[in-house]
C-alpha positions as CSV (number, residue, x, y, z in Angstrom):
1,X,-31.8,-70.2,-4.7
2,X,-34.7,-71.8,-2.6
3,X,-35.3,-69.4,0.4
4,X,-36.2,-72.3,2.5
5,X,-32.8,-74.1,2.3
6,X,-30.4,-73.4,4.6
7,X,-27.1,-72.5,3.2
8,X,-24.5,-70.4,4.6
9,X,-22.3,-67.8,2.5
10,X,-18.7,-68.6,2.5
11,X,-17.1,-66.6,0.5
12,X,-18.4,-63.1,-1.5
13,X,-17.0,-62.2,-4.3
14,X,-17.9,-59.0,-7.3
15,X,-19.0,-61.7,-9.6
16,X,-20.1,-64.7,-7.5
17,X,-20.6,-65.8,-3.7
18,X,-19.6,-69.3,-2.9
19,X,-22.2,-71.0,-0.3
20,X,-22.5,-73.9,1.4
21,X,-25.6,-76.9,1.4
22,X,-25.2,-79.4,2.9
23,X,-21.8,-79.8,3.5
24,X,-21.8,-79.1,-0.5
25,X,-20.4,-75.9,-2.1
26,X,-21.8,-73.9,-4.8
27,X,-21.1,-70.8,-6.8
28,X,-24.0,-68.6,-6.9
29,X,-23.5,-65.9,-10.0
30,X,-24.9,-62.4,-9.3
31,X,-24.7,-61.4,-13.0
32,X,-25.8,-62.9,-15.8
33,X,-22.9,-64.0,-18.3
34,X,-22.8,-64.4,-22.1
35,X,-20.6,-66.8,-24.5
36,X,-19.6,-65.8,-28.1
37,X,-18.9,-68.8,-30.7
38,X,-17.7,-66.7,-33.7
39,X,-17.7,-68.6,-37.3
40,X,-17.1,-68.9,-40.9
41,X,-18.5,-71.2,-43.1
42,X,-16.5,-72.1,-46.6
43,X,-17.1,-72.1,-50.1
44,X,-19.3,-75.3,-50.2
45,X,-21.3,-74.2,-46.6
46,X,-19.7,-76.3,-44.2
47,X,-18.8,-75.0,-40.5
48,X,-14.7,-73.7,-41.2
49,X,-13.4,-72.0,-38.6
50,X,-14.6,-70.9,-34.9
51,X,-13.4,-68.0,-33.4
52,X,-11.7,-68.9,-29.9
53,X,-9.7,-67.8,-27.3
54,X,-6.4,-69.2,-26.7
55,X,-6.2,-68.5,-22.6
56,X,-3.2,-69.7,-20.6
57,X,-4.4,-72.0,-17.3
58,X,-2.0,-71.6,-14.5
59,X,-3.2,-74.8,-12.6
60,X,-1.7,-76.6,-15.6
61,X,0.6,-74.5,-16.7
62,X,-0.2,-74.6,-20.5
63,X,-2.4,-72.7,-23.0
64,X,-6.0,-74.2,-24.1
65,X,-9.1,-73.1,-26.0
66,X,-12.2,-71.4,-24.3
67,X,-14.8,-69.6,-25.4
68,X,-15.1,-65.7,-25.8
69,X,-17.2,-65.1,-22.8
70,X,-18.2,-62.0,-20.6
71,X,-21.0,-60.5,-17.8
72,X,-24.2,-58.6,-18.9
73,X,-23.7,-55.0,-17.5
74,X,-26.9,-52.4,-17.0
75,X,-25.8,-51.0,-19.8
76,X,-26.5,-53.5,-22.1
77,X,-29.9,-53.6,-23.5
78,X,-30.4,-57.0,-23.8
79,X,-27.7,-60.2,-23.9
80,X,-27.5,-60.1,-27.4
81,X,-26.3,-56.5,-27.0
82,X,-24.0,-57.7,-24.1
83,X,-22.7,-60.8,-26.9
84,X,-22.2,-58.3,-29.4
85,X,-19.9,-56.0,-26.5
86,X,-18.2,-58.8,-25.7
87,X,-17.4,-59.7,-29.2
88,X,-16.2,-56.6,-29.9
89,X,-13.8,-56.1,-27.0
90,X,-12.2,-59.5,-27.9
91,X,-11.9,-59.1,-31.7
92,X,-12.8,-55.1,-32.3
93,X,-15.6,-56.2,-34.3
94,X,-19.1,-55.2,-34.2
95,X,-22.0,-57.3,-35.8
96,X,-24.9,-55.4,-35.8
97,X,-26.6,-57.0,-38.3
98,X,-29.2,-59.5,-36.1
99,X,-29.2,-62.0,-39.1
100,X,-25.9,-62.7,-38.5
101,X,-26.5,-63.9,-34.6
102,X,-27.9,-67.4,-33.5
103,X,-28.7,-68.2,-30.5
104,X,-28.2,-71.6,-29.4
105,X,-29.6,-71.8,-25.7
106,X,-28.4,-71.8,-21.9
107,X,-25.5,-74.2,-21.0
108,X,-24.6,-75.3,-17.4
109,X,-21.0,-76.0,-17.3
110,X,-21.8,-78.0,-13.9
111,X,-25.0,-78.8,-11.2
112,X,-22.4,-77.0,-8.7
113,X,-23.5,-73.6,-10.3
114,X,-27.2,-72.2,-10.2
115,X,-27.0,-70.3,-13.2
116,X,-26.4,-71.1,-16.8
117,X,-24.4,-69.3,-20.0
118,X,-26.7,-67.9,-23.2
119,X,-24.8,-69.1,-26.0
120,X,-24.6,-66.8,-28.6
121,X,-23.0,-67.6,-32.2
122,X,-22.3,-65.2,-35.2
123,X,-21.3,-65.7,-38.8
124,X,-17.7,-63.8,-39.3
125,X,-17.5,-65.4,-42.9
126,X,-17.4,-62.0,-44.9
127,X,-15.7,-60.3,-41.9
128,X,-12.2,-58.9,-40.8
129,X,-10.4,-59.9,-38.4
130,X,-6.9,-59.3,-36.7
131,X,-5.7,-62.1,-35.1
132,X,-2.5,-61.1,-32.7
133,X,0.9,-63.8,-32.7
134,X,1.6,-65.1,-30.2
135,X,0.2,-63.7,-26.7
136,X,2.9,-63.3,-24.0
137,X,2.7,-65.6,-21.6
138,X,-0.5,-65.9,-19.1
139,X,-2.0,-63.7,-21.7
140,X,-5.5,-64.7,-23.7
141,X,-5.5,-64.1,-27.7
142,X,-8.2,-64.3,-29.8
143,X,-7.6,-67.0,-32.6
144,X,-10.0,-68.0,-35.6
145,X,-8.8,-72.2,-35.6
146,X,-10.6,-74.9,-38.0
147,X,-13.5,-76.4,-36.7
148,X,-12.2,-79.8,-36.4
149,X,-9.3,-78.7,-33.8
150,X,-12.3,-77.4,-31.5
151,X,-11.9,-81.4,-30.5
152,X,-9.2,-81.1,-28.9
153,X,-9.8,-78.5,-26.0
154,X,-10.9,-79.5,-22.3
155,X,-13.2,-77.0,-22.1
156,X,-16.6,-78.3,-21.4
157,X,-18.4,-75.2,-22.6
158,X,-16.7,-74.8,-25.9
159,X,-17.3,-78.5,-26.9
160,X,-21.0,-77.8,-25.9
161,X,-21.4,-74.5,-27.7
162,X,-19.4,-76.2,-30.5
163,X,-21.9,-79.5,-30.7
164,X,-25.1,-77.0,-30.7
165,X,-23.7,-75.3,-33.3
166,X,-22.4,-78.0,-35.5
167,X,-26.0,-79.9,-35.2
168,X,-27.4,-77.0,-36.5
169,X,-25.5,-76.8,-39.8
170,X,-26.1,-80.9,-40.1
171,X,-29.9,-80.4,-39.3
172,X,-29.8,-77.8,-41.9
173,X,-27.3,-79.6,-44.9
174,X,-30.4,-82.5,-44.7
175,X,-33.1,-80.5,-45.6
């Protein structure tokens, strides 16, 4: 945030402070967060399934898709590090293997917000994962869906992350 422009805190929070420009408000991060897009890819190397979370939003009362997402601690070595944590507390799986991590860039889910996302995506194809039923309700679950039902969520982020990653595989099937 520019020094020079006045703004006044409003609210401070662990994660973020909310200040005020202009008769504007902002959210103003003060650490660093990461977004996981796990994937498969099928048989004939098209994008399968994407690795969401099913998270229950109590404005509207109803479940919808999001992305696995999380802060950076101090402990983490680097965001990929923090992507792979984050993974791993969601799902209970751990990617080591660097080959099997892309990442896709820094997404601004709005101008309201001075700090962006890294997008992080890893290939689950030959992996293992325990998907619970059902979560009770208000409860996120972690859910491996088809890639053509990412369409459907409201989340701005996920359909982002998802359109990065889907350009990639069409960049790559023409070449």
């Amino acid at each position: 945030m520019d020094p020079k422009l006045e703004h006044k805190t409003v609210l401070q929070g662990h994660y973020e402070d909310v200040v005020e420009i202009k008769g504007h408000y902002f959210l103003v991060s003060k650490k660093n967060r990461v977004v996981v897009l796990p994937y498969t890819i099928s048989s004939d190397g098209l994008l399968d399934k994407v690795g969401v979370v099913k998270d229950y939003n109590h404005i509207f009362e109803e479940y919808d898709y999001t992305l696995v997402n999380g802060y950076v601690t101090t402990d983490d070595g680097t965001n990929l590090v923090a992507a792979n944590r984050v993974l791993y507390e969601t799902t209970r799986l751990n990617v080591a293997q660097a080959d099997d991590w892309m990442y896709l860039g820094n997404l601004y889910n709005t101008l309201t917000s001075d700090s962006g996302v890294d997008l992080y995506c890893v290939n689950v194809s030959d992996k293992k994962i325990s998907e619970p039923e059902e979560p009770e309700k208000g409860r996120a679950s972690f859910k491996m869906v088809d890639s053509s039902n990412i369409i459907t969520s409201d989340d701005t982020l996920l359909l982002s992350a998802y359109l990065r990653l889907f350009n990639f595989f069409y960049v790559k099937s023409l070449s």
